[in-house]
N, C-alpha and C positions, 0 to 999 in steps of 0.2 A: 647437321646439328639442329634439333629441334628449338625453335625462339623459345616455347611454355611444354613444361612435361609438371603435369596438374596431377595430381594425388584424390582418386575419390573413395570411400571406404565405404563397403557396401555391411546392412546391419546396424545394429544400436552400440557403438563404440562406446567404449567405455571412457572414455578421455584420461586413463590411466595413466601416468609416465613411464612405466613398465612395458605395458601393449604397445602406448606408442615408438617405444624404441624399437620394439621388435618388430614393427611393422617398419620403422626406416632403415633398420637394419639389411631388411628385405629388400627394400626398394638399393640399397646400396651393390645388391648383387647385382641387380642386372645392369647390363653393356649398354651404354648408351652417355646422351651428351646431351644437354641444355644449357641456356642460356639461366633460364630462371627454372626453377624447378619451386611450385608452391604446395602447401598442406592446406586443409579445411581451419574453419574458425573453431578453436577451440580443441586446438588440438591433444593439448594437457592442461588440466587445472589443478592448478597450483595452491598453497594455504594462504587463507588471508589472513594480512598482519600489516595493512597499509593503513595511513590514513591521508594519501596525496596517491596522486596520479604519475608525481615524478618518482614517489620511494615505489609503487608497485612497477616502475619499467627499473630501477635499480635491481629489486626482487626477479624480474620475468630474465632479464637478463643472466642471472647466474644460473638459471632452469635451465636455459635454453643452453647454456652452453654445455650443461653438463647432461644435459639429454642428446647434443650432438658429439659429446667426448668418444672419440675414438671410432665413428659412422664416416665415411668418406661418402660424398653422394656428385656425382660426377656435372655439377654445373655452377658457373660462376656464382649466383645468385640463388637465397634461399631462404624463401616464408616461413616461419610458426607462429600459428595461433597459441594464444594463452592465454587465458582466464581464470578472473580469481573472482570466489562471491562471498562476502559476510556472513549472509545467510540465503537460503530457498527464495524468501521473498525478494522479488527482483525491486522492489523498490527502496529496500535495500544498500549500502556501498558497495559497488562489486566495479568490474573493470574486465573489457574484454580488447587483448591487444592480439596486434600481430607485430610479429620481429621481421625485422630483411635483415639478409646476413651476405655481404660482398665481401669487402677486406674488414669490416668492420660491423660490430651490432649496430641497426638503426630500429626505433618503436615508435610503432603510432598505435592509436586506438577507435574505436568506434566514437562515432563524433554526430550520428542521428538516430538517437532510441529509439526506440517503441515505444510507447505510451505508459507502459507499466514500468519503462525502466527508467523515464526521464527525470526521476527523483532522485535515484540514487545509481546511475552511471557516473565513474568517473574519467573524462571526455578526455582527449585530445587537443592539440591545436591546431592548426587549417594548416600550417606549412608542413607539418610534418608526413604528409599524405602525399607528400611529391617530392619526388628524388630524381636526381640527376645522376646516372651512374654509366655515363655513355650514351644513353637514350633518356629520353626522357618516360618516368613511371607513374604511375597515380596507382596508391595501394589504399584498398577501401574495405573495411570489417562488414557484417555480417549484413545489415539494416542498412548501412551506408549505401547501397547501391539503388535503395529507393529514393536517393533524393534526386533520383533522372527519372523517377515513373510517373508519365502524367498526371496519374491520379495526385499522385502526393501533392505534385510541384500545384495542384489548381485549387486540392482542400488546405495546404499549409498555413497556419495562420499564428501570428505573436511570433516568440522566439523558434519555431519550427520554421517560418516562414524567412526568418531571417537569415540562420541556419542555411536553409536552402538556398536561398539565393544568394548569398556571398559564396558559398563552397562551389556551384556551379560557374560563379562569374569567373574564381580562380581558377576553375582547371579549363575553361576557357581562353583563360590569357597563359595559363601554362602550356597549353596545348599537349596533352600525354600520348605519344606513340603507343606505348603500352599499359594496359589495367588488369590490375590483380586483384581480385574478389574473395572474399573469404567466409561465405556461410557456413553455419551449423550445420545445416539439414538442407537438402533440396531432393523432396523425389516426387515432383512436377516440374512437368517443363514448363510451365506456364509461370510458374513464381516468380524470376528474373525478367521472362521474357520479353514485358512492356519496359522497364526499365534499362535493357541491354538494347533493343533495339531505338530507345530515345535518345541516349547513349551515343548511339552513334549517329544520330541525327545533330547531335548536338555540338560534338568533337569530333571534325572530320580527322583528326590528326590521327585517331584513333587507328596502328593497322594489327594487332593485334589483343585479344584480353582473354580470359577464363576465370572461371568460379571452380574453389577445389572446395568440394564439402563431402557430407557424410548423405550416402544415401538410402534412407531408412524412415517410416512413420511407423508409429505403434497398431494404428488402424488397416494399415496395407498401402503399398507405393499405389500414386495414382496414379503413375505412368511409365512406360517402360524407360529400362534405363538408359536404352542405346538414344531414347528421346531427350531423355534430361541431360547427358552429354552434348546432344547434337546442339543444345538449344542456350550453351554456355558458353561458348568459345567461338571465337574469330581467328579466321589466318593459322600461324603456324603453329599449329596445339595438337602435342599426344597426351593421350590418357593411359596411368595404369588405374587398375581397380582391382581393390584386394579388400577381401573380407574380411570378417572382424576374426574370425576361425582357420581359414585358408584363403590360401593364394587364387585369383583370377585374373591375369593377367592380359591385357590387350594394346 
């Protein structure tokens, strides 16, 4: 049984709820067993109609379950990204979560914008990114996993700075066996790479983690894909990879 069997979708995905079923659909056929089985950030977006962080995981919740109605996917444990935006402009209200699904829904959300979105993300709270479900988990949205990249952690300043260093100090004291990363897009390997490898400088506890996203730029991948894989995951991690038209399976 594989510890992470990571989802990455090659192409300009549609974030559809329709495609996305059909793509879990697919993924439900094949033979196989994980513990955590995770999707990309963003994996369907949803209408907004929030005006709280807690009525949009009310909302992402009935998505989620009724996008996995009747999919069997053969592992205890299971990520979806979801996001909802106001509008285009990301500064904006918008909200980008991911669900864990064991015997029950849990939601957390992205909790370190980007610069354009720090106006109008609405955040998370620091406990809900750590789950005890046997092991212990740290599950982190798309930008979240910059706040282990040197670069960040040395320009941070004001409430980014703060941000950053309470959220690292906690998954220090929680010490996380496994992390589950959920970007939109990664097609360089270099994008994670300083913050994965700090990462684990930082959490020794750390013996497993993966990034499941979508792998695609408008401009052309800058790097192959077998690279972007190798350069996301630790320890016990299979990849499928299926495109947005047909199947690739590995």
């Amino acid at each position: 049984m594989a510890k992470i069997w990571r989802l990455f979708l090659k192409g300009d995905f549609s974030r559809r709820f329709e495609d996305a079923r059909q793509i879990l659909k697919e993924v439900s056929e094949i033979d196989f067993k994980a513990r955590y089985f995770i999707t990309p950030g963003g994996l369907i977006e949803i209408p907004w109609k929030f005006q709280s962080f807690k009525e949009a995981v009310h909302e992402a919740k009935i998505w989620a379950e009724r996008l996995m109605r009747g999919i069997e996917i053969n592992a205890d444990c299971i990520t979806i990204g979801i996001d909802s935006y106001s509008s285009k402009n990301l500064r904006k209200p918008h909200v980008e979560l991911v669900g864990f699904k064991s015997d029950e829904w849990h939601f957390t959300g992205k909790i370190y914008p980007t610069v354009d979105q720090q106006k109008g993300l609405l955040r998370s709270d620091f406990d809900s990114h750590f789950l005890e479900v046997g092991e212990r988990v740290m599950i982190l949205g798309c930008h979240d996993l910059n706040i282990f990249n040197p670069r960040s952690i040395k320009t941070a300043k004001g409430w980014r700075k703060e941000v950053n260093d309470k959220f690292r100090d906690k998954a220090k004291e929680f010490s996380p066996e496994i992390v589950l990363h959920h970007p939109h897009y990664t097609d360089s390997f270099r994008i994670w790479l300083s913050a994965w490898r700090n990462l684990e400088r930082e959490l020794y506890s750390v013996k497993h983690y993966a990034s499941s996203s979508v792998y695609f730029r408008s401009g052309g991948e800058r790097s192959d894909l077998n690279e972007v894989l190798k350069a996301t995951k630790k320890g016990n991690v299979l990849d499928i990879v299926i495109s947005y038209n047909r199947s690739l399976r590995s």
